[in-house]
TORSE-516028 format. One line per field, with one value per residue (C-alpha): residue in one letter; x, y, z. Coordinates in pm, whole numbers. Layout:
BEGIN
koldo <- c(A, ...)
X <- c(X, ...)
Y <- c(Y, ...)
Z <- c(Z, ...)
# end
This chain:
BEGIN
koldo <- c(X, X, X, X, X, X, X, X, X, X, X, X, X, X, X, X, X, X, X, X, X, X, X, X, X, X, X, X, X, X, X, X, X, X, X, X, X, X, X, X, X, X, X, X, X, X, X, X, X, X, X, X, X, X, X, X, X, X, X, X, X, X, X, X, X, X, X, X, X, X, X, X, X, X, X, X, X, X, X, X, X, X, X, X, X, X, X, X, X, X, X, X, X, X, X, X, X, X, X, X, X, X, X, X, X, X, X, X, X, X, X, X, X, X, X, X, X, X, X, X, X, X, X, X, X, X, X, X, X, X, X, X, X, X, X, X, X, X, X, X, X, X, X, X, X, X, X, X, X, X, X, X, X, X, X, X, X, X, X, X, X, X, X, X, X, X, X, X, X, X, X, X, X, X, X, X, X, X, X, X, X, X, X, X, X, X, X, X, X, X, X, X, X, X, X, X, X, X, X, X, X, X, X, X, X, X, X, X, X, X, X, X, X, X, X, X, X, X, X, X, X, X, X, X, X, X, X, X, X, X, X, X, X, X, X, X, X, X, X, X, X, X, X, X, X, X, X, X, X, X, X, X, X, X, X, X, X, X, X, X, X, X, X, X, X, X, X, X, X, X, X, X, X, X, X, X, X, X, X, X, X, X, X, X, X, X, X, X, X, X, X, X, X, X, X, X, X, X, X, X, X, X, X, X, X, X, X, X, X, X, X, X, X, X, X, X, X, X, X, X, X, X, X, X, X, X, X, X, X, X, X, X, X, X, X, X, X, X, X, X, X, X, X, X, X, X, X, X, X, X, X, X, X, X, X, X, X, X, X, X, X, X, X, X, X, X, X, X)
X <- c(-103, -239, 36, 278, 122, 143, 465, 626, 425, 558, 941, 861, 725, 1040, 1273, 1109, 1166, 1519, 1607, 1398, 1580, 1925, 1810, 1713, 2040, 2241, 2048, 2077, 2481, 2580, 2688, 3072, 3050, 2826, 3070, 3360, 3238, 3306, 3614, 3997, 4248, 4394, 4113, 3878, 3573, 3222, 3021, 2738, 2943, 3219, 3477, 3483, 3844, 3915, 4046, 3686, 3582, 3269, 3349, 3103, 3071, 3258, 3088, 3358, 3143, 2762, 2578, 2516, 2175, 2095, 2007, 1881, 1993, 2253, 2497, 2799, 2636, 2778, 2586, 2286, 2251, 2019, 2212, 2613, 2700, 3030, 3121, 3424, 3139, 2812, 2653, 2301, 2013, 1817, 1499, 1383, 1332, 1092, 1306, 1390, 1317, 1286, 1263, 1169, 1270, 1563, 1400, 1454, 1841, 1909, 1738, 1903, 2245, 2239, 2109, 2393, 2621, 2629, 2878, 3154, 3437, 3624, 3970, 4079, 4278, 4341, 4464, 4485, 4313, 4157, 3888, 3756, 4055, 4080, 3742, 3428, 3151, 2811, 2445, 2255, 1929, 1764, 1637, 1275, 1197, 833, 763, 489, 693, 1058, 1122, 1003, 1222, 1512, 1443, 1438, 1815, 1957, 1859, 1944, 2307, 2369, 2315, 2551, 2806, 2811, 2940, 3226, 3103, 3135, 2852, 2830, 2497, 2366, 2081, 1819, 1809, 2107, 1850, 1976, 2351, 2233, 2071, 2411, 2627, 2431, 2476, 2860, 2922, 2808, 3079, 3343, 3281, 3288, 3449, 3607, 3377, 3494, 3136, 3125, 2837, 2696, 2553, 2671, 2354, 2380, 2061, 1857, 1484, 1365, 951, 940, 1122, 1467, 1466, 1546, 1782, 1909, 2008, 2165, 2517, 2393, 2218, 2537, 2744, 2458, 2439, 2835, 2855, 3112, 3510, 3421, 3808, 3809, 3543, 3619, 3291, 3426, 3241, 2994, 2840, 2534, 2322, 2246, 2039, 2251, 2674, 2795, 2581, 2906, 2998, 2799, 3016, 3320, 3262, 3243, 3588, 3512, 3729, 3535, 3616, 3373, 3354, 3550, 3885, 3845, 3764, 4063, 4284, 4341, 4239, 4490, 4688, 4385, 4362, 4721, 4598, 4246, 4465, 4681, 4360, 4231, 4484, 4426, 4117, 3774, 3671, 3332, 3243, 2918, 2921, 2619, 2566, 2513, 2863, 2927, 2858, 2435, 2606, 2770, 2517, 2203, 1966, 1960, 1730, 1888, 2153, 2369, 2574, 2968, 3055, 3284, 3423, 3377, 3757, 3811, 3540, 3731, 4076, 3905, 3738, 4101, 4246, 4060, 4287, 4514, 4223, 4075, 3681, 3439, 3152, 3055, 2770, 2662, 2300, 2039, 2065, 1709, 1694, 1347, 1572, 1812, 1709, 1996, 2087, 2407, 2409, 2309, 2626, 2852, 2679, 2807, 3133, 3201, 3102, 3331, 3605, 3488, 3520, 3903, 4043, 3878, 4110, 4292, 4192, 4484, 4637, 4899)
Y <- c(5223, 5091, 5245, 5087, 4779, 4816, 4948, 4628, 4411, 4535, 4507, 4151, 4030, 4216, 4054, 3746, 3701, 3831, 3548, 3282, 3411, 3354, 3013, 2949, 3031, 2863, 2548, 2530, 2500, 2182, 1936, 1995, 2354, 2431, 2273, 2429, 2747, 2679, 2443, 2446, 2278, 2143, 1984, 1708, 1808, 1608, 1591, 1377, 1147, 926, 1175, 1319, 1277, 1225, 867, 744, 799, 977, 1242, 1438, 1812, 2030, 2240, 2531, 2580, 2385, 2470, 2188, 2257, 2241, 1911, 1600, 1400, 1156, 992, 1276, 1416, 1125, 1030, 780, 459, 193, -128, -191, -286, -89, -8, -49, 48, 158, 290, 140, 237, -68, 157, -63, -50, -349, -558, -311, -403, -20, 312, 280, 534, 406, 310, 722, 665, 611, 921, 1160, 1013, 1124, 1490, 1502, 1367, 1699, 1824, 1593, 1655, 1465, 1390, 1238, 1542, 1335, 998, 1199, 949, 1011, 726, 891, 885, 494, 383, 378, 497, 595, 583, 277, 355, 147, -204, -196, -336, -517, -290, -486, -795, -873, -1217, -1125, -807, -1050, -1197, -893, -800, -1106, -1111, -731, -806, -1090, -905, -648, -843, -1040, -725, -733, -406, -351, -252, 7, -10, 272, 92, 52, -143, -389, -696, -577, -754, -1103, -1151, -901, -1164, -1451, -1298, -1224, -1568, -1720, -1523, -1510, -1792, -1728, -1382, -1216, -976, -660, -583, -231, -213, -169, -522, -842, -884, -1307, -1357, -1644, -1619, -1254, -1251, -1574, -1441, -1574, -1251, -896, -670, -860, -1208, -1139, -1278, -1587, -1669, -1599, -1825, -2110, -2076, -2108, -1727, -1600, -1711, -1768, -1706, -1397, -1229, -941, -729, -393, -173, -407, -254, -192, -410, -785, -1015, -1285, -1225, -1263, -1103, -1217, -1580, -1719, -1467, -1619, -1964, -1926, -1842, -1437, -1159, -963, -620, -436, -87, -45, -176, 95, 430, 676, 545, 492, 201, 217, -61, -271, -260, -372, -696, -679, -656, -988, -1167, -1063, -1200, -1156, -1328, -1109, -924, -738, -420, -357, -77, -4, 409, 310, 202, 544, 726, 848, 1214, 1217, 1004, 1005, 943, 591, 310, 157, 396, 256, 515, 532, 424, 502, 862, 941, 965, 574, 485, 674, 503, 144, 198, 368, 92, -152, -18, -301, -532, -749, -576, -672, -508, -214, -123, 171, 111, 237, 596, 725, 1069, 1150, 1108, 1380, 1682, 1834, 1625, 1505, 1165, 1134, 1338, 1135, 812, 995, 1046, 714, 583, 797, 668, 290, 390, 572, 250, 11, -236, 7, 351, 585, 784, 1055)
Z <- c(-7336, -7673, -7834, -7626, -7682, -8076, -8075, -7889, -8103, -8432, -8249, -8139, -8491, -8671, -8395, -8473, -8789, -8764, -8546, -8786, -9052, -8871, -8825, -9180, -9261, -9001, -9043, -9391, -9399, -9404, -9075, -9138, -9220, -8908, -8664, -8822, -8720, -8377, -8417, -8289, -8484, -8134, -8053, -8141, -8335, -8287, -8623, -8686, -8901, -8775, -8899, -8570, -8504, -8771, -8695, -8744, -8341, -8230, -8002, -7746, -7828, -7636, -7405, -7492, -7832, -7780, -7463, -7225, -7232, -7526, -7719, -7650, -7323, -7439, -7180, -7204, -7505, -7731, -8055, -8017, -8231, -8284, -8186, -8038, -8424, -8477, -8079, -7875, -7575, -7523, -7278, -7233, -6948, -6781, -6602, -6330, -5963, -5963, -5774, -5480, -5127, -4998, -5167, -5508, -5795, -5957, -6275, -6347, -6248, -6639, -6698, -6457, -6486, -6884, -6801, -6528, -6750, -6993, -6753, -6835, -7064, -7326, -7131, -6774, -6594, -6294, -6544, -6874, -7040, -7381, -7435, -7726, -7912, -7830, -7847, -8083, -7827, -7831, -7640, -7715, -7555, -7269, -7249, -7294, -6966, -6854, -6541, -6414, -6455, -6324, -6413, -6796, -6751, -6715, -7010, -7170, -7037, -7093, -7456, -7547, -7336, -7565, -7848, -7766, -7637, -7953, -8149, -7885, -7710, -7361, -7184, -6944, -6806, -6578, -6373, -6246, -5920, -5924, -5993, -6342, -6294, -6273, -6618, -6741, -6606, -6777, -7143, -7022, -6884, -7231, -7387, -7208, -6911, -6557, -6467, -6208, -6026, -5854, -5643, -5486, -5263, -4899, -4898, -5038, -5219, -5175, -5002, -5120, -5101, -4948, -4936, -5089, -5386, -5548, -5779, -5678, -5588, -5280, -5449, -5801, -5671, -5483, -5843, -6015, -5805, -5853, -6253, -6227, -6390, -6160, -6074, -5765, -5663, -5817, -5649, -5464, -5226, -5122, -4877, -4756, -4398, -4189, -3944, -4095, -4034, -3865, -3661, -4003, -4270, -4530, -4437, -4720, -4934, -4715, -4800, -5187, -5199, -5225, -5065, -4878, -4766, -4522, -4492, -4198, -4328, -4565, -4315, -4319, -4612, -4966, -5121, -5396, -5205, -5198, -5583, -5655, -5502, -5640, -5948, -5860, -5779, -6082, -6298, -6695, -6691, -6758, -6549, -6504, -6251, -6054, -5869, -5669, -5570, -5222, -5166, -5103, -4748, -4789, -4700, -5073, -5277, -5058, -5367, -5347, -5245, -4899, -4813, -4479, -4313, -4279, -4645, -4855, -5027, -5389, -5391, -5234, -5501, -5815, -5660, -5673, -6058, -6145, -5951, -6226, -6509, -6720, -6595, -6889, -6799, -7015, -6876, -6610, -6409, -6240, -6010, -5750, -5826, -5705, -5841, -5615, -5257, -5410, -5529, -5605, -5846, -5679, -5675, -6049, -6135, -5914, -6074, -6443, -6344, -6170, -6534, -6718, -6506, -6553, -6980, -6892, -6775, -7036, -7206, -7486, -7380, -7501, -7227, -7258)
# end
């Protein structure tokens, strides 16, 4: 037995410092030469530079030549930077659940969605289009939030979203609870005025005091319409459902002027005739997205704060973000993924893809 033991030993330290060696050697090529050795001329190569494309575009590696486990959890593997300075889009994480009324958790949504998001791909099979030969793109980071304090995480939004909007970058914000889209919408509104809103959701999220609060996850729209942030005749709720509180959970919605479409005029058909006129009512003015997780039936995305049953499919919600394309959108949101009510991981990867498909249909994507 102590041979044995010796005898491994001496083929573990040589093995060891065979594969050391190979590393020593790999590493110390430089950025350009180490990609190269797993390149194709017909596609796109990632480097760390900007050369990616070699039309000055970063581009995520492909998972044909660099594991997707390996490296560190970017959203769709793309290269992180400091600041939007130099974007066409960013994606950014906002890690709060502080202003949930029910199951907390979706302060790890930004996490999850990244580590999902390794399984995406640089093209659009379904729209073939090619955002990464269109757009400068990258992962900004998160908003460093105040978890113990919501109204002073506002703050903190409002004044990182004005930043980046300034560059001209479009956010694409994976959330958080969707408290997150009201101080958004205040740093878009001072850029661009009141936009258009396409709202995906379960519930209208218009309330106007819930526990003696004005802040949270139920009231960022009513807040919106107050502060004159939103068109209010371009406003558009789709798959709003589930008991209420009053007959008419949406007349408030109603009587600002919005279009509201509840879940049931949606069960059993495309929704790619709704967006043509979600399109018409849109008009070429800006537009931004918010699309909450729990818009879709708990059975396909049940890792979410206040799931309501009978919602809608993944495919009705990929029709209404492809149904978004020639829009003028000037910002996305994807919120209330609670990785801890799905263990599988599910509703994370759905919440990556869904934002994929909000970056295929931005203004100026390249499709072929």
């Amino acid at each position: 037995w102590q041979l044995t033991s010796r005898m491994f030993a001496a083929w573990r330290n040589v093995s060891l410092s065979r594969a050391v060696a190979a590393a020593d050697s790999f590493s110390s090529l430089a950025p350009r030469q180490t990609l190269s050795l797993c390149s194709d001329r017909r596609r796109l190569r990632w480097t760390p530079s900007r050369q990616s494309s070699g039309k000055g575009f970063n581009v995520p590696p492909s998972a044909e030549f660099v594991a997707r486990v390996s490296g560190i959890n970017t959203m769709a593997k793309l290269p992180h930077q400091d600041s939007a300075d130099g974007l066409d889009a960013a994606f950014i994480g906002v890690p709060i659940d502080t202003g949930t009324s029910n199951r907390p958790g979706a302060r790890f949504g930004p996490r999850h969605i990244r580590v999902e998001s390794a399984l995406l791909r640089t093209y659009n099979s379904g729209t073939r289009a090619a955002p990464y030969e269109s757009l400068m793109v990258a992962d900004i980071g998160d908003v460093n939030v105040n978890v113990y304090d919501l109204k002073d995480t506002c703050r903190r939004i409002r004044e990182a979203y004005r930043k980046i909007v300034a560059t001209g970058c479009i956010p694409l914000t994976m959330g958080g609870d969707h408290t997150i889209a009201y101080p958004i919408l205040q740093a878009v509104a001072e850029k661009h005025g009141p936009v258009g809103l396409i709202h995906v959701d379960a519930h209208a999220d218009t309330s106007d005091v819930v526990l003696g609060e004005k802040i949270g996850h139920g009231t960022p729209f009513r807040r919106c319409v107050e502060e004159g942030l939103l068109d209010c005749k371009r406003v558009v709720q789709i798959g709003l459902r589930g008991t209420g509180y009053s007959p008419d959970s949406y007349e408030w919605s109603r009587a600002q002027g919005f279009r509201v479409v509840q879940a049931e005029e949606c069960w059993f058909k495309s929704l790619a005739p709704l967006m043509a006129e979600v399109r018409t009512q849109m008009g070429n003015g800006p537009v931004y997205l918010s699309f909450d997780i729990d818009a879709l039936d708990p059975g396909f995305a049940p890792g979410t704060g206040t799931p309501e049953i009978a919602g809608l499919t993944p495919i009705q919600g990929v029709e209404i973000i492809r149904g978004c394309r020639g829009l003028n959108l000037v910002g996305c949101d994807l919120v209330e993924v609670s990785p801890p009510y799905d263990t599988t991981g599910n509703t994370a990867l759905t919440g990556a893809n869904l934002l994929f498909e909000m970056l295929c249909v931005l203004p100026k994507v390249k499709y072929y």
